[in-house]
C-alpha positions as CSV (number, residue, x, y, z in Angstrom):
1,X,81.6,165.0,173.8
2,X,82.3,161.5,173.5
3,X,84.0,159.2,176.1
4,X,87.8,158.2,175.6
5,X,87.7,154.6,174.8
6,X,91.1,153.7,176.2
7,X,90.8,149.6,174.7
8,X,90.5,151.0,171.2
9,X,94.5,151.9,170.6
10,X,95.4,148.0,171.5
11,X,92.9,146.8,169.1
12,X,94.4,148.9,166.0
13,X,97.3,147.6,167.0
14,X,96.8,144.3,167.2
15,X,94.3,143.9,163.9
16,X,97.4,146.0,162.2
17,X,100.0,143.5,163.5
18,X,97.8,140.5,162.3
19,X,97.5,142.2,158.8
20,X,101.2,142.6,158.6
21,X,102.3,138.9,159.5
22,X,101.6,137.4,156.3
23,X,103.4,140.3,154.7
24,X,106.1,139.7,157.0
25,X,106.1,136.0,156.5
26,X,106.6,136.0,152.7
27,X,109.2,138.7,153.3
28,X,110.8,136.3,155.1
29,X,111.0,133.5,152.9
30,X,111.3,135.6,150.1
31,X,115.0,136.6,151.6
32,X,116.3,133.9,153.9
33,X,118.0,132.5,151.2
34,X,120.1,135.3,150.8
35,X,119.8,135.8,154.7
36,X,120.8,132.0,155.3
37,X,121.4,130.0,152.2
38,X,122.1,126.8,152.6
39,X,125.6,126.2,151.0
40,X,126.2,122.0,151.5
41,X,124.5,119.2,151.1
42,X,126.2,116.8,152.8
43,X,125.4,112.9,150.9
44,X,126.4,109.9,154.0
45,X,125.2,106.1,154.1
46,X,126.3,102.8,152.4
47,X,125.2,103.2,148.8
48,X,126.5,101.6,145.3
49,X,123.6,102.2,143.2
50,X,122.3,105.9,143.8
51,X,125.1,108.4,143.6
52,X,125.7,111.6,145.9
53,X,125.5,114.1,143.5
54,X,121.6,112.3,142.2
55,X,120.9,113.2,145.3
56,X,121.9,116.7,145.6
57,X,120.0,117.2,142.2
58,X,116.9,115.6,143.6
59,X,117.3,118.3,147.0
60,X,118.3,121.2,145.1
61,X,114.8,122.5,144.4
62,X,113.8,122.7,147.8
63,X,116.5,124.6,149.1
64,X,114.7,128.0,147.6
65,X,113.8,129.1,151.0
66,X,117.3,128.8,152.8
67,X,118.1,127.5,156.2
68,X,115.1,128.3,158.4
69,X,112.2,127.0,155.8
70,X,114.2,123.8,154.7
71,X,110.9,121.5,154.0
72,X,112.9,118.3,155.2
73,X,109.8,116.2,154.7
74,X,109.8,117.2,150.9
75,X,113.4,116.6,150.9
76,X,113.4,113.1,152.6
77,X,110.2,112.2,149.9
78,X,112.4,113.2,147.2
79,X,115.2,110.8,148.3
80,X,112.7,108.1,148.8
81,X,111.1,108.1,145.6
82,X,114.7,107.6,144.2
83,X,113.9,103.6,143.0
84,X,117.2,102.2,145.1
85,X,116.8,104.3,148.0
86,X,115.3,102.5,150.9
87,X,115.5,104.3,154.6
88,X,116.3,108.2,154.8
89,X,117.0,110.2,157.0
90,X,117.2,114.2,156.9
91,X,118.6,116.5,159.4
92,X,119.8,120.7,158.6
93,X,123.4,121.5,160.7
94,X,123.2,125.6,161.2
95,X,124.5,127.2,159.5
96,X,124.8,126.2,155.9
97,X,124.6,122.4,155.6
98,X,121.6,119.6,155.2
99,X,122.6,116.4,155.4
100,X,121.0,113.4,154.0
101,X,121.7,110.1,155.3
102,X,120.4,107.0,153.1
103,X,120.7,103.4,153.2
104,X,120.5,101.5,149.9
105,X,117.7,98.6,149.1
106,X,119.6,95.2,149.3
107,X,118.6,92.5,146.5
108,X,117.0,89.4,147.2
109,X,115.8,87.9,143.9
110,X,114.6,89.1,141.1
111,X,111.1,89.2,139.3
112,X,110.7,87.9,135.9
113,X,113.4,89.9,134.2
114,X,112.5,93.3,134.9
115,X,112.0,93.6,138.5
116,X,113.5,93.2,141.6
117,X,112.7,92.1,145.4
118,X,114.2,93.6,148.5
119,X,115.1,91.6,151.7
120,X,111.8,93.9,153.0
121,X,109.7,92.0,150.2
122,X,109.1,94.7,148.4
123,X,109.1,95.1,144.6
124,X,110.7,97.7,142.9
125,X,111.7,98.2,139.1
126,X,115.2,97.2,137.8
127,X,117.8,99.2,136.3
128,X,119.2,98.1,133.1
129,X,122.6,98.7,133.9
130,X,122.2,96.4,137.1
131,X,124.2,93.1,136.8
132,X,121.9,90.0,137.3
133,X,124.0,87.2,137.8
134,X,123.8,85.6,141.1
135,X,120.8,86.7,142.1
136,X,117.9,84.1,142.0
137,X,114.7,84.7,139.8
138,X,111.4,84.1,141.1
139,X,108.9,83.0,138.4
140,X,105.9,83.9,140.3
141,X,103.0,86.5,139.8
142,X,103.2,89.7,141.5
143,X,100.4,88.3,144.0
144,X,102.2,85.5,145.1
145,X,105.2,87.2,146.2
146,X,104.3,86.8,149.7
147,X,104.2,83.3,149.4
148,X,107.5,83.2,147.2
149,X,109.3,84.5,150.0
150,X,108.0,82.1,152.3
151,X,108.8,79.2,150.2
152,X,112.6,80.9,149.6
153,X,113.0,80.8,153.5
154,X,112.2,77.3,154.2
155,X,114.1,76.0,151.4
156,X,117.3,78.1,151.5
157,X,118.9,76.6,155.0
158,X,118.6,72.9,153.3
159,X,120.2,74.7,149.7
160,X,123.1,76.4,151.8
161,X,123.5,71.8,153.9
162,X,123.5,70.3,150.5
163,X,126.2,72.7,149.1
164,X,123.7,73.8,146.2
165,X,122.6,77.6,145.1
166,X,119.6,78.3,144.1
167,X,118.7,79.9,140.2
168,X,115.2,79.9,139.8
169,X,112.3,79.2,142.1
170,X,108.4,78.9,140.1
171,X,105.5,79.3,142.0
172,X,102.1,78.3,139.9
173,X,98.9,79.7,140.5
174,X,97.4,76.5,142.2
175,X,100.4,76.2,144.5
176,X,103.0,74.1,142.6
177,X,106.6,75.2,143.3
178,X,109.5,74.0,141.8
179,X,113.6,74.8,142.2
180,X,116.2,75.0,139.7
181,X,119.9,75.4,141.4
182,X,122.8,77.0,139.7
183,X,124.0,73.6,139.6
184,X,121.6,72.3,137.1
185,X,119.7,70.6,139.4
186,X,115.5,70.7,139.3
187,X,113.4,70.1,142.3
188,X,109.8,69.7,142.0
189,X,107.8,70.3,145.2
190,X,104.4,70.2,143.9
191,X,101.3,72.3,145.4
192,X,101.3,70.4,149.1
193,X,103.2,69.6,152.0
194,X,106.4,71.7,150.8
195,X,108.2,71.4,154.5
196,X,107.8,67.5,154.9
197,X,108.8,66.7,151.4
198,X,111.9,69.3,152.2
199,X,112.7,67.9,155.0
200,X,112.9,64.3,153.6
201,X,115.1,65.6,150.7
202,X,117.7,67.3,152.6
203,X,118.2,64.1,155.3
204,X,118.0,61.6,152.6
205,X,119.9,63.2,149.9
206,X,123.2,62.9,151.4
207,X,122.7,59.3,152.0
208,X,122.3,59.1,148.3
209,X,125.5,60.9,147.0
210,X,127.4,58.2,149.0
211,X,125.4,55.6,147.0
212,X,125.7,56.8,143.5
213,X,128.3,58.2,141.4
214,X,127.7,61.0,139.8
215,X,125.1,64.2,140.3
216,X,121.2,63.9,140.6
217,X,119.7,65.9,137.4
218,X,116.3,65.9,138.7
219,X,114.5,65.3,142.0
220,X,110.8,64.9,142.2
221,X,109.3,65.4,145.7
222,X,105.2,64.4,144.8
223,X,105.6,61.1,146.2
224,X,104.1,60.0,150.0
225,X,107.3,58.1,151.1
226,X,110.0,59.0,149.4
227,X,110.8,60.7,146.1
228,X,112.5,59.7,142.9
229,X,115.5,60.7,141.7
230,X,116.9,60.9,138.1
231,X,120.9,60.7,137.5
232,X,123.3,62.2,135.4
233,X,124.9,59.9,132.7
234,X,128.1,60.0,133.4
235,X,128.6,58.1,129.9
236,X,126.4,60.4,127.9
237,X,128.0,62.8,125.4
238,X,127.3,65.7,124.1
239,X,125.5,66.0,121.1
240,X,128.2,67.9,118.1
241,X,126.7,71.4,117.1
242,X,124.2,71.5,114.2
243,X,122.7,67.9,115.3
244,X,119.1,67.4,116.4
């Protein structure tokens, strides 16, 4: 007669218990949605561009699984893939409710005519429904973003002194940047030395206005000393449509 192994009962046990998780498990999420569906999705942040109810179409998918399997890192990827959307946060409220807060990218230039750049530097693609004006382009390649950027922040404070707005800022390949305001004005840089010849322009253009009548049509910074400065004829008219 063999001897009672009294360890053997717990070990059934267990192997059956481990062989009936999964089974369990995929019960589980196959029902919680009807155990604990998720009813809300509640939309909150400062947003113009992306619309609550894009977002609730972008979550919808995931809430398959109801309340206690909400993937909320699927969901906050979702959100973030939308092209305004720029941080997102995603929380579930018991017992029926995500919520999805967002915040909205903010618009610094644009790039080209097709793309944008956030305040974070980033590039993202334009929608063509989005209204342009007022917002400065940046003729520059992708690659000199970075540099763009720079260029934008140690030129704007001087803009903002000398009362002028700025339309267009180019950025060539070997370095050469130039400005056109929304005033009509174009300043030309050059490839070297962009904060001296800055600086001389805003503390000596001032002392200019007082000097000249009328508006400076062109400003060329390339010079050691000084730059040069080309007027607006305030006698010049314009030429009648249909001439040369």
């Amino acid at each position: 007669m063999s001897a009672r192994k009294p360890w053997l009962l717990p070990v059934l046990l267990l192997a059956m218990a481990a062989l009936a998780l999964p089974l369990v498990g995929m019960m589980l999420a196959r029902d919680s949605s009807a155990l604990a569906p998720v009813r809300w999705i509640e939309v909150t942040g400062p947003f113009e561009r992306i619309t609550a109810e894009q977002v609730r179409t972008a979550v919808a998918p995931t809430l398959r699984g109801g309340f206690f399997f909400l993937p909320l890192d699927e969901i906050r990827d979702r959100v973030s893939a939308m092209n305004w959307a720029d941080r997102v946060e995603v929380r579930k409220r018991w017992p029926d409710t995500v919520e999805v807060r967002l915040s909205e990218r903010r618009v610094l230039a644009r790039l080209g005519r097709e793309r944008l750049i956030d305040r974070d530097g980033r590039v993202f693609d334009a929608d063509s429904h989005v209204p342009m004006g007022g917002i400065p382009r940046f003729e520059v390649s992708e690659q000199r973003v970075e540099d763009a950027l720079a260029l934008y922040e140690l030129v704007r404070p001087g803009l903002e002194s000398l009362g002028l707005e700025l339309a267009r800022l180019s950025l060539s390949e070997r370095g050469g940047a130039a400005l056109t305001t929304a005033e009509g004005l174009e300043i030309v840089i050059g490839r070297s030395a962009h904060q001296q010849r800055w600086a001389r322009l805003v503390h000596g253009l001032p002392l200019l206005r007082l000097q000249q009548d009328g508006d400076p049509e062109r400003i060329d910074l390339r010079y050691t000393n000084g730059f040069a400065v080309r007027w607006h004829d305030p006698n010049a008219t314009a030429a009648p449509p249909g001439d040369a």
